[in-house]
N, C-alpha and C positions, 0 to 999 in steps of 0.2 A: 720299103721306103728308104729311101738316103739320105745324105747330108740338105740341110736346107741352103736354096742359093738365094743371096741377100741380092734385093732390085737395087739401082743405082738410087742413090738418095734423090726427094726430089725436092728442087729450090721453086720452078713452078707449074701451077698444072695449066696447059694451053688449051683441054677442050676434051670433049667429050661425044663420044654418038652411037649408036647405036641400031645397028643393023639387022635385020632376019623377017623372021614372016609375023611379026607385031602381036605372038601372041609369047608370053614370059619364058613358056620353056624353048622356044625356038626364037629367042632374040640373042643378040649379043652388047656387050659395052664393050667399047676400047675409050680408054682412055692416052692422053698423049701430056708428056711434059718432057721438061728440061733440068738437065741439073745445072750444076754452079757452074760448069763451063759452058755453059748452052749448047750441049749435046742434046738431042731428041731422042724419048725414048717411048714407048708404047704398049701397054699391057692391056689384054682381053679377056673377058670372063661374063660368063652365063649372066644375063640378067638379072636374075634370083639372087644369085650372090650379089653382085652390086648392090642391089637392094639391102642383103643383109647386113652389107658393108654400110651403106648409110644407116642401116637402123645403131649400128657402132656408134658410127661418128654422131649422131644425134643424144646418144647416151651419156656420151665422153664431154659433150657441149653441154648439159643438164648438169653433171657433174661440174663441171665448172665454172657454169651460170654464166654460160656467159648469151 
């Protein structure tokens, strides 16, 4: 394993979809957003992950109350 490479910051997220044969291990997310110069950018990952990616972000939100 290598160096880790950092994604462009991001200012906002434009959308989201998800692609494949509709069942979790054979789907995909891409997501797309822009940073502070309004470049486009777009990263993809297993559906599962997303998921566990949101189960994150819902955590971090509890912790925050908000």
């Amino acid at each position: 394993m290598g160096p880790v490479r950092k994604l462009p910051a991001v200012d906002c997220i434009q959308g989201a979809i998800q692609q494949g044969d509709g069942t979790p291990a054979g789907t995909q997310v891409t997501v797309q957003y822009t940073d502070h110069k309004d470049e486009w950018f777009e990263v993809q990952m297993p559906f599962l992950d997303a998921m566990y990616l949101l189960n994150l972000l819902r955590g971090i939100q509890e912790d925050i109350g908000y």
